[in-house]
C-alpha positions in Angstrom: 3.3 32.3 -13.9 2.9 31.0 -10.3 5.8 28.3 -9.3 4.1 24.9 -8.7 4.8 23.0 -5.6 5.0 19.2 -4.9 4.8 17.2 -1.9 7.7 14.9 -1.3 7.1 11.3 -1.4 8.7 8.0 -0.6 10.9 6.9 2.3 14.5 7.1 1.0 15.7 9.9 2.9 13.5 9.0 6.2 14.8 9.5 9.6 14.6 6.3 11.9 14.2 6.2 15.6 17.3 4.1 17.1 14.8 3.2 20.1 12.1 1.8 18.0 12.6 1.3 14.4 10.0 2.5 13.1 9.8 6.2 11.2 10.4 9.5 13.1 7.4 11.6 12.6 7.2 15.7 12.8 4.2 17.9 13.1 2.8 20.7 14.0 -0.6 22.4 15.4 -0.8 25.4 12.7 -2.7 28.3 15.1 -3.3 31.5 14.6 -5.1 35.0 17.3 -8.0 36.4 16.0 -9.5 39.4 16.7 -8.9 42.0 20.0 -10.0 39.1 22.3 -6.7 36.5 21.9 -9.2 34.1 20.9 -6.9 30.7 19.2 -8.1 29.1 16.5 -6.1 26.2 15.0 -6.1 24.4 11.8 -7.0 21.0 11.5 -7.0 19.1 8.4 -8.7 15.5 7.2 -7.4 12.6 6.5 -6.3 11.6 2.7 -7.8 8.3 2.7 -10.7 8.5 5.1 -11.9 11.9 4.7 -13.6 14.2 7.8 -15.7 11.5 8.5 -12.7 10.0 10.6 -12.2 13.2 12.4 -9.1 15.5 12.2 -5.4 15.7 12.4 -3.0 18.0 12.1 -0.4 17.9 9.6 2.6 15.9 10.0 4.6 13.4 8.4 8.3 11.8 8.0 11.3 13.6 8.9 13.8 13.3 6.3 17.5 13.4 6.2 18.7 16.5 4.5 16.2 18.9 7.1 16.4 20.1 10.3 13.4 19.1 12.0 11.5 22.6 12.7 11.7 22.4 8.6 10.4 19.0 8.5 7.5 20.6 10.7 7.0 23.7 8.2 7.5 21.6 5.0 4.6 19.5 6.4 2.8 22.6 7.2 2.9 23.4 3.7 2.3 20.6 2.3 -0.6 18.9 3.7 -2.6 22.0 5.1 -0.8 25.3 2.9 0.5 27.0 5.9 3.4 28.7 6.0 4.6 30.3 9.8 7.0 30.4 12.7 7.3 27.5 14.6 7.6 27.5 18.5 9.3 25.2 21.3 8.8 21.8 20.8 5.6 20.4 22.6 7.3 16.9 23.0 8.0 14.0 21.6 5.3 10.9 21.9 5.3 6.8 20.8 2.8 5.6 19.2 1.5 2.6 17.0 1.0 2.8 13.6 -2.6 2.0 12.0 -0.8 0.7 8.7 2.6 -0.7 9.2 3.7 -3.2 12.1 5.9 -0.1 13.8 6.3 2.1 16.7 7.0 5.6 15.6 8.0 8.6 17.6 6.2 11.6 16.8 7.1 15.1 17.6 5.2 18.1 17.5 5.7 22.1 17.5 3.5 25.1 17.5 3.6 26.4 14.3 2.1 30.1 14.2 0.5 30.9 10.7 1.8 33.7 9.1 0.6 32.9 5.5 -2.6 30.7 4.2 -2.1 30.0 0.4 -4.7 29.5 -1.8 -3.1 26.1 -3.2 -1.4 23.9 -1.7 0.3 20.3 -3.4 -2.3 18.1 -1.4 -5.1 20.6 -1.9 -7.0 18.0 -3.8 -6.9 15.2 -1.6 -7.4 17.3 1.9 -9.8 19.9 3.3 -8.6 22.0 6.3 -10.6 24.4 8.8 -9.9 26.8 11.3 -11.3 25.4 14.4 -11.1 26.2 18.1 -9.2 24.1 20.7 -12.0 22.3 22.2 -13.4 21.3 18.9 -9.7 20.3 17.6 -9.4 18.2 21.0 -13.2 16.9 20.6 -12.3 15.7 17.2 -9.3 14.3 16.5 -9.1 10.7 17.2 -5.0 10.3 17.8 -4.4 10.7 21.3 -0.6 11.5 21.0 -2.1 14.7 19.1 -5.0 15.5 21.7 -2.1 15.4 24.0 0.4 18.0 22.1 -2.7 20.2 21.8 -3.2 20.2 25.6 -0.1 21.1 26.1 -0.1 23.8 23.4 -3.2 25.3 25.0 -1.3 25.1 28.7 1.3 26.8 27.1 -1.1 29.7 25.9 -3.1 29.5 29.3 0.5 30.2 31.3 1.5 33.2 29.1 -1.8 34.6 29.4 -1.4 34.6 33.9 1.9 36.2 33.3 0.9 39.2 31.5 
């Protein structure tokens, strides 16, 4: 009997940003080598309410009290695109305006390298991910604060790449 897993919900145990007010948001770019060639693919996911047709995102969502925040990244990991991995130096931390709520929040994002792709997932049903490459992901997605993490993810590779 497989375990069944459930995606948190609700905002009681959200983290807060003291500069802002508004929530403190955690993702990650899920990424992963293929082949003999380095190439990088990364895993981009739709939204839950406005399907592919509003382009892609990667996962992410609230930070929550009882978590340190690499967790928050790999429980979101999980969650929302059925990841599970190592993640890797924080790609920085960005403000940005919420599409719902009135609020600033302060998103952070990490590398997150897959080491495990489930089969389910607990937002299986309401999302659809793919294994893209870089330029598509950046061509894509519409949130610039995650365009911009995904730059500097790829200037990450690009660096490690001239030093070997």
């Amino acid at each position: 009997m497989a375990a069944v897993m459930v995606a948190r919900q609700g905002r009681d145990l959200q983290r807060y940003s003291p500069s802002t007010g508004g929530r403190i948001v955690v993702g990650c770019i899920p990424y992963r080598v293929r082949g003999d060639g380095g190439e990088v693919e990364v895993l981009v996911i739709c939204s839950r309410k406005k399907g592919a047709s509003a382009g892609v995102m990667f996962p992410k969502g609230g930070w929550e009290l009882d978590e340190s925040i690499e967790e928050a990244a790999r429980r979101e990991a999980l969650e929302e695109a059925g990841v599970r991995g190592e993640t890797g130096a924080s790609l920085g931390s960005w403000y940005y305006r919420s599409r719902r709520y009135d609020a600033t929040y302060e998103g952070l994002m990490f590398p997150l390298r897959v080491t495990d792709e489930l089969e389910h997932w607990p937002e299986m049903s309401g999302r659809g991910r793919t294994w893209v490459s870089v330029r598509e992901a950046m061509d894509r997605c519409p949130h610039w604060w995650m365009r911009e993490a995904l730059q500097r993810f790829a200037d990450r590779l690009a660096a490690a790449a001239a030093s070997l």
